[in-house]
C-alpha positions as CSV (number, residue, x, y, z in Angstrom):
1,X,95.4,105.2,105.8
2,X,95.1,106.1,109.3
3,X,93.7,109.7,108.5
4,X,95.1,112.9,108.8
5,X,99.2,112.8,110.2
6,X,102.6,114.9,110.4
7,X,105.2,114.0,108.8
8,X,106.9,113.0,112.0
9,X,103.9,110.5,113.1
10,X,104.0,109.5,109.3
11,X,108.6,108.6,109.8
12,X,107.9,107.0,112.9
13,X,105.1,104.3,111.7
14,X,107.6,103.4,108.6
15,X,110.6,102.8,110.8
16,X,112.7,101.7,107.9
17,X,112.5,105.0,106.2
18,X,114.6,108.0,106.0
19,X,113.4,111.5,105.5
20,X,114.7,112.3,102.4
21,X,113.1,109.2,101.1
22,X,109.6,110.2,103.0
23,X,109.9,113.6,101.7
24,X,110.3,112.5,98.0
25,X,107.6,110.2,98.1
26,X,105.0,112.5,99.7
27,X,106.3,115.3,97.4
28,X,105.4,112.5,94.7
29,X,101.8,111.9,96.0
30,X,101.0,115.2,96.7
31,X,102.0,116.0,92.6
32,X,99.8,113.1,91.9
33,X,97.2,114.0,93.9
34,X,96.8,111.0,96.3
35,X,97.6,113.2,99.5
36,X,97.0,116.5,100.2
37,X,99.3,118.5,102.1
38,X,97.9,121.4,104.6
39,X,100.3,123.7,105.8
40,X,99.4,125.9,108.9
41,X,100.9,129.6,109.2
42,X,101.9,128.9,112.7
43,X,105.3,128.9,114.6
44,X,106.7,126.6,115.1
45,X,105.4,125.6,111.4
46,X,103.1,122.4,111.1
47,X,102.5,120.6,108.3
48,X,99.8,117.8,107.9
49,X,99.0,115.4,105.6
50,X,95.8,113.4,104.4
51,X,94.5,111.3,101.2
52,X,92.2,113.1,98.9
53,X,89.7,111.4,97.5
54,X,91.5,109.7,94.7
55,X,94.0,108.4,97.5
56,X,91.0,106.9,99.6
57,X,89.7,105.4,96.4
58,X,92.9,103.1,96.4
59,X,92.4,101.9,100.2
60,X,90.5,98.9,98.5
61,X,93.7,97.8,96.8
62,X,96.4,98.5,99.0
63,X,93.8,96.1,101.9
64,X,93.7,93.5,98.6
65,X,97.7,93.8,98.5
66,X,98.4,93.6,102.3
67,X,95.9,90.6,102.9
68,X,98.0,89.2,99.8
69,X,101.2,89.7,101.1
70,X,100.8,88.2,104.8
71,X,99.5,85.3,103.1
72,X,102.7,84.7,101.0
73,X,104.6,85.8,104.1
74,X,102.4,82.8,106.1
75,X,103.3,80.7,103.4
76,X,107.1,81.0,103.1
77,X,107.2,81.1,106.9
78,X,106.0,77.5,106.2
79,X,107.4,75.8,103.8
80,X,110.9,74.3,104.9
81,X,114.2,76.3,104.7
82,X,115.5,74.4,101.7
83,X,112.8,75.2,99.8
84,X,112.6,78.9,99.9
């Protein structure tokens, strides 16, 4: 969401992730055509990544789903251990 990226600025803002995943699920994206991937004859080789426009017409919902999800988040952070 925050525009174009490389893959290695892309692996460090999921921290959790490992390449092989991160490969597989851009691979994925870029089949389905949410990203597009740009590849630059250059050496070392760079390779960057962006949504097309289908993938910027889900930015609405993935906002709806993250406002959703730090809400439950606030909510369970809440509510007493015993309870959870």
């Amino acid at each position: 969401m925050k525009g174009t990226q490389r893959f290695g600025e892309l692996r460090k803002s999921i921290q959790e992730i490992s390449q092989k995943v991160l490969t597989e699920n851009l691979r994925s994206m870029e089949e389905d055509g949410i990203v597009i991937r740009t590849v630059f004859a250059e050496v070392p080789p760079r390779v960057e990544y962006s949504l097309s426009e289908l993938g910027n017409s889900l930015k609405p919902i993935i906002f709806s789903m993250e406002t959703w999800g730090l809400g439950y988040q606030k909510l369970n952070d809440e509510l007493p251990n015993d309870t959870q």
